[in-house]
C-alpha positions in Angstrom: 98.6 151.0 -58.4 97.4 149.3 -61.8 96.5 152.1 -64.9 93.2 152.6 -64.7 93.3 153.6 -61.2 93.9 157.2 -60.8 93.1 160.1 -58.5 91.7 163.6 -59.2 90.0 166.3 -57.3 86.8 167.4 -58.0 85.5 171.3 -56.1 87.6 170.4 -53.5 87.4 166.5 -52.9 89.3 163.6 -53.6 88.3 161.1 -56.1 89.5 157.9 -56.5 88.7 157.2 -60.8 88.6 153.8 -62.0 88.6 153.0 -65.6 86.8 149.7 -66.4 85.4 150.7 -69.2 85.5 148.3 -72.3 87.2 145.2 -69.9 86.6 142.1 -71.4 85.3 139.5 -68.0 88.8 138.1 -67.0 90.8 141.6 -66.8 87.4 143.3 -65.4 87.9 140.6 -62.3 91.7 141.0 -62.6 91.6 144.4 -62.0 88.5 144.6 -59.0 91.4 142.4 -57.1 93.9 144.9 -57.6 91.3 147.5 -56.5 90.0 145.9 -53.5 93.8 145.8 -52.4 94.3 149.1 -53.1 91.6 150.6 -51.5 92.3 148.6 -48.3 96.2 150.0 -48.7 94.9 153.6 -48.2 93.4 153.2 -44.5 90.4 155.9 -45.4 87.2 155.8 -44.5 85.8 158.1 -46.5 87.0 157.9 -49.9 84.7 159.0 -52.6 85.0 156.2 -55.8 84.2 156.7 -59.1 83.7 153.9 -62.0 83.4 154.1 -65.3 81.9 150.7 -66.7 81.1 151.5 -70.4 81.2 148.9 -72.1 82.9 146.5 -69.8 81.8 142.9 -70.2 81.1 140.7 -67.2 81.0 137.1 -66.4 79.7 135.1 -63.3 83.0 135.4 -62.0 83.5 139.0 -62.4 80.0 139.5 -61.0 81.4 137.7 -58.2 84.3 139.6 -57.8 82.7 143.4 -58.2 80.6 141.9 -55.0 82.9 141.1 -52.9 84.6 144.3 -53.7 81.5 146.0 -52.5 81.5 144.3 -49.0 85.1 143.5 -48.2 85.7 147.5 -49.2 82.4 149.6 -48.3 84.2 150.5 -44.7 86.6 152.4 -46.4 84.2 154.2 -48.6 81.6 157.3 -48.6 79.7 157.1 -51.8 80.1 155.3 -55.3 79.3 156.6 -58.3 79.0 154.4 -61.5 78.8 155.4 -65.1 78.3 153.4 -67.7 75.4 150.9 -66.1 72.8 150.3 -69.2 70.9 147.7 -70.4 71.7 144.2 -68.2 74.3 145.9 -66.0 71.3 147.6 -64.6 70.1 144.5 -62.9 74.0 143.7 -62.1 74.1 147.2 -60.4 71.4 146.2 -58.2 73.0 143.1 -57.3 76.1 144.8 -56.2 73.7 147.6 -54.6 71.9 145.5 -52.4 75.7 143.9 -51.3 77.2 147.1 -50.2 76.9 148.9 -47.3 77.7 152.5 -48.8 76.0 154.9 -50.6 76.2 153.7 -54.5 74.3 155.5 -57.8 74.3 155.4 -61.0 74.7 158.3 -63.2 74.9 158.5 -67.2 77.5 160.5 -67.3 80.9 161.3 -65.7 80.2 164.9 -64.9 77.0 164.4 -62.9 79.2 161.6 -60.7 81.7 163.9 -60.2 79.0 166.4 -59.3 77.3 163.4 -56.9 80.4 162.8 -55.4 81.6 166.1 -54.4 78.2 167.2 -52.2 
């Protein structure tokens, strides 16, 4: 399991945290790879995901990577939660949206995903 990946519980539940946040393109797609292994490793159908994007930088490629994480990955997950979507990743989170076949939002802060997640 790479660094940024980490799990924590949240009134009761299991959340898998991911921290993208401030990624430059190359290790943003480097590190969706991992992920997408990682989450297939765990055999779960219902985990509960949380991102933190702030400030991460994307590329077409990464773009195209945080897709096919979304599809190759959404029967192993409940719900995503995202922080840290603003300005142009807004129209990149409805991109990936569209893609996935789980339950995905956006939320401003880290606390109200955690909150999200948890119901």
């Amino acid at each position: 399991m790479c660094d940024e990946i980490k799990w924590l519980e949240y009134n009761g539940k299991k959340i898998l945290e991911n921290d993208l946040s401030d990624l430059l393109p190359e290790k943003f797609t480097n590190k969706m790879n991992k992920l997408e292994n990682y989450i297939i490793s765990q055999n779960d159908r219902q985990l509960l995901i949380l991102f933190d994007v702030t400030n991460a930088n994307f590329s077409p490629a990464s773009m195209l990577a945080l897709k096919k994480n979304a599809v190759v990955c959404s029967p192993y997950i409940k719900k995503v939660a995202i922080v840290g979507v603003d300005g142009i990743k807004k129209i990149l989170f409805k991109a990936v949206q569209a893609v996935a076949t789980t339950s995905m939002e956006a939320f401003d802060s880290v606390e109200e995903a955690k909150k999200w997640l948890a119901e």
